[in-house]
C-alpha positions as CSV (number, residue, x, y, z in Angstrom):
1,X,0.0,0.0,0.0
2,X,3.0,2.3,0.7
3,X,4.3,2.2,-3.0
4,X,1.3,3.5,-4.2
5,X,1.3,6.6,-2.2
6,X,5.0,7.2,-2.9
7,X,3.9,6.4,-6.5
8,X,0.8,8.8,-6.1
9,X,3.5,11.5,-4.9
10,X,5.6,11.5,-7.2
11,X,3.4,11.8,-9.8
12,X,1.3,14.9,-8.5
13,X,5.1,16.3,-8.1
14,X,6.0,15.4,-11.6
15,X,2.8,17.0,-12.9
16,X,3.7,20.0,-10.7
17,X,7.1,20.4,-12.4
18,X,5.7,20.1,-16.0
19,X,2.9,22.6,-15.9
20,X,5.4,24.6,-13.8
21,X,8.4,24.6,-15.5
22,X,9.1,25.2,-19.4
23,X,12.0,22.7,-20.4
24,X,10.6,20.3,-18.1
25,X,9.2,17.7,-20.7
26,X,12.3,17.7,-22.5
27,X,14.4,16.5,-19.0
28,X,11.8,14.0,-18.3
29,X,11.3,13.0,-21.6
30,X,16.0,12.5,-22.4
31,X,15.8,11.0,-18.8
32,X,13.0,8.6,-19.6
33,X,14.7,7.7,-22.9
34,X,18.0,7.7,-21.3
35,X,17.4,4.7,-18.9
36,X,15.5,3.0,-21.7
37,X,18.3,2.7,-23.8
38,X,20.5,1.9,-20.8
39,X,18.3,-1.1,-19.9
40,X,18.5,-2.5,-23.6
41,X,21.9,-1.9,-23.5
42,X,22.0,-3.8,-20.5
43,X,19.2,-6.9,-22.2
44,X,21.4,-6.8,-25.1
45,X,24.9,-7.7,-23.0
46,X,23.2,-10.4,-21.1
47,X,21.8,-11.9,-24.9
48,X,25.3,-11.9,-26.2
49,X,26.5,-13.9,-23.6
50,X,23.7,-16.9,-24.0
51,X,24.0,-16.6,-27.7
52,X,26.0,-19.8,-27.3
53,X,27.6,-20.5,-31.1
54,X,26.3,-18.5,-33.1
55,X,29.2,-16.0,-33.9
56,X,26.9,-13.2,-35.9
57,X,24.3,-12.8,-33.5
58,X,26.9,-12.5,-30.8
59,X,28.5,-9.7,-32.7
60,X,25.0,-8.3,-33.4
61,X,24.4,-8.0,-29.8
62,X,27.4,-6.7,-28.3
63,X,27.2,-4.1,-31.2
64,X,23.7,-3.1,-30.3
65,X,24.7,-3.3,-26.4
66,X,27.3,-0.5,-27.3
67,X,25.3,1.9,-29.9
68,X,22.2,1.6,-26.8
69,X,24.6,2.3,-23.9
70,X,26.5,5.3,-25.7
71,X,22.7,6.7,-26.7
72,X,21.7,6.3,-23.0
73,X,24.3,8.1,-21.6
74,X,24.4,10.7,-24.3
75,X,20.6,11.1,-24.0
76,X,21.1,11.8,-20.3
77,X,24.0,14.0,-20.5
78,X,23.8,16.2,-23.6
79,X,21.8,19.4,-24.1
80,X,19.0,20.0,-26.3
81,X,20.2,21.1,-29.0
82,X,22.6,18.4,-30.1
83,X,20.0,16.0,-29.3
84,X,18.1,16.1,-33.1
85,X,21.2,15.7,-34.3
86,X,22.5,13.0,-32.4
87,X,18.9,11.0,-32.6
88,X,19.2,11.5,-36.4
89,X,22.8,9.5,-36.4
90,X,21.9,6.8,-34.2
91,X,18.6,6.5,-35.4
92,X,20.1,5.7,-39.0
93,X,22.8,3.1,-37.2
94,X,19.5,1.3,-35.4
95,X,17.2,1.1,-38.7
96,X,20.9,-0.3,-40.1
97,X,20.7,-2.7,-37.0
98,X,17.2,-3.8,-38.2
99,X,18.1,-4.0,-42.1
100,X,20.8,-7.0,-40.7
101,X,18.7,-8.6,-38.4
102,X,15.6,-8.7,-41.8
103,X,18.7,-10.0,-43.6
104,X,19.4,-12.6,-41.0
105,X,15.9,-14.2,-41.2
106,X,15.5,-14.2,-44.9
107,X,18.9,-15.6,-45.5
108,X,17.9,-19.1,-46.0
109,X,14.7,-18.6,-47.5
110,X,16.3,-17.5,-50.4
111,X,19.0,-19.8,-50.5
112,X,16.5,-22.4,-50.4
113,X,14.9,-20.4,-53.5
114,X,18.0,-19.8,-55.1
115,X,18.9,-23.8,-54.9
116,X,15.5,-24.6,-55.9
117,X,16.1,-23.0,-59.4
């Protein structure tokens, strides 16, 4: 029963500070984002390490562990206006991220259509 009340208060207090103050979403809104990314970061090291054999997805991972940890931090610690920038640039490397991983699960269905003909 406590948590709710500390979770009550803290929302009336966040509410407070938005309709309060003017650059207010855009803290909560890089902090928000900025633990997001931390926590993949952090899902993505733990999937490398059970990847077992597979060498590329192991790779994948630790690749995305580092492009989600660097955009954490940097969404946490940089001002706003390097942030469209920066979002632009590592939005590019994670749509790249989701080209491979496309890539990766069409593979053999075309090299079974390739073999086939």
């Amino acid at each position: 029963m406590t948590e709710r009340i500390y979770i009550t208060i803290a929302l009336i207090a966040l509410c407070a500070v938005i309709f309060i103050k003017e650059q207010a979403t855009f803290l909560l809104g890089s902090l928000i984002f900025g633990v997001l990314f931390l926590v993949l970061a952090e899902r993505c090291g733990e999937l490398a390490a059970k990847s077992g054999s597979d060498i590329f997805m192991r790779w994948l991972h630790i690749a995305e562990a580092l492009i989600s940890a660097v955009l954490g931090v940097a969404f946490l610690i940089i001002p706003q206006y390097y942030v469209s920038s920066f979002a632009i640039a590592i939005g590019s490397v994670l749509i790249a991220d989701g080209v491979v991983r496309i890539g990766k699960v069409l593979y053999p269905f075309f090299m079974r259509l390739i073999k086939k003909y």
